[in-house]
N, C-alpha and C positions, 0 to 999 in steps of 0.2 A: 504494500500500500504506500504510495504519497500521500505524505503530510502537505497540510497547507502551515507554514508559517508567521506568526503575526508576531510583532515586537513590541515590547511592552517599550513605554517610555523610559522606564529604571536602565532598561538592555540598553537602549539608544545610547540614553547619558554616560551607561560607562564605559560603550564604547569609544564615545566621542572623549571623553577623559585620556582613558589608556591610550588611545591615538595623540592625541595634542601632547601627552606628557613621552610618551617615545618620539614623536616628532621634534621634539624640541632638543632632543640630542641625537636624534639620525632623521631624516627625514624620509630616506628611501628603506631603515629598519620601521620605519611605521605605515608605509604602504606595504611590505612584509607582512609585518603581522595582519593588516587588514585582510590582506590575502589569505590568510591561515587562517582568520575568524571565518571570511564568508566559506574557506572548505568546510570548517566544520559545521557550516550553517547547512551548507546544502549538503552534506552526509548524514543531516537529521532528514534531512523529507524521506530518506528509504529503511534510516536505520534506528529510529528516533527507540520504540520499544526493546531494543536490545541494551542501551544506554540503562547504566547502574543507579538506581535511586541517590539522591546524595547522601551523603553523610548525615547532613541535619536533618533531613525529611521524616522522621518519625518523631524528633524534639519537636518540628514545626507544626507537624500534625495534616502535612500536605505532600501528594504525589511530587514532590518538588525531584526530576531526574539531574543529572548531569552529563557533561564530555569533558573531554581534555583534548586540549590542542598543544600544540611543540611548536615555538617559533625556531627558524634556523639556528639561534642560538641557543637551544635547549630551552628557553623560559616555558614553564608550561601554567596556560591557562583554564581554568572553569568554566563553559556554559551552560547555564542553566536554566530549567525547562519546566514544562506541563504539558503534559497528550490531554486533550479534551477532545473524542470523539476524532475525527479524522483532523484534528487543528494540534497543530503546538502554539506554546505561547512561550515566548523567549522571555527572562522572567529575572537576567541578571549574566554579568560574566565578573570573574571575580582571574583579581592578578595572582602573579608569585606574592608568598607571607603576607595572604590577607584571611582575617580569620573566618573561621564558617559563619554562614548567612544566618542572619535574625530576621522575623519576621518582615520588620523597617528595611530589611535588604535588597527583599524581592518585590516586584508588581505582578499582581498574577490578575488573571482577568474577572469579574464579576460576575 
């Protein structure tokens, strides 16, 4: 099955963060990692159900899934998710030594 996609604004914001804050000391390692984000964006529309619950998701008390991504220099990233029916909802991406997600962390949909 494909997934259909939607971004929560939380996912937008830290995207747009992690990008400006690696841009700001490589410019073309932050169109990199962009690159990395959107593979593992689009390795969710086929493989979204196989992806491992997180970690917090039973403290949260929400199907909250994850991935991990590897930029070229090994930094490895979190995204994080919800399957609702054939939809995901992109609900957060969290850097290297950031702690696990608190409810205030994610946006998930209504």
């Amino acid at each position: 099955m494909i997934y259909s996609i939607h971004s929560s604004g939380r996912a937008d914001t830290d995207v747009a963060v992690i990008f400006e804050w690696i841009a700001n000391r490589s410019p073309e390692g932050a169109h990199r990692w962009l690159d990395a984000f959107e593979a593992a964006v689009n390795n969710l529309r086929q493989n979204a159900p196989d992806c491992d619950f997180a970690t917090e998701a039973e403290d949260l008390g929400i199907d909250l899934r994850h991935t991990m991504f590897r930029t070229r220099r090994g930094q490895v990233y979190r995204l994080l998710f919800v399957i609702h029916d054939d939809q995901e909802y992109l609900a957060g991406v969290r850097g290297p030594g950031r702690d696990v997600v608190s409810v205030e962390d994610v946006d998930l949909p209504e």
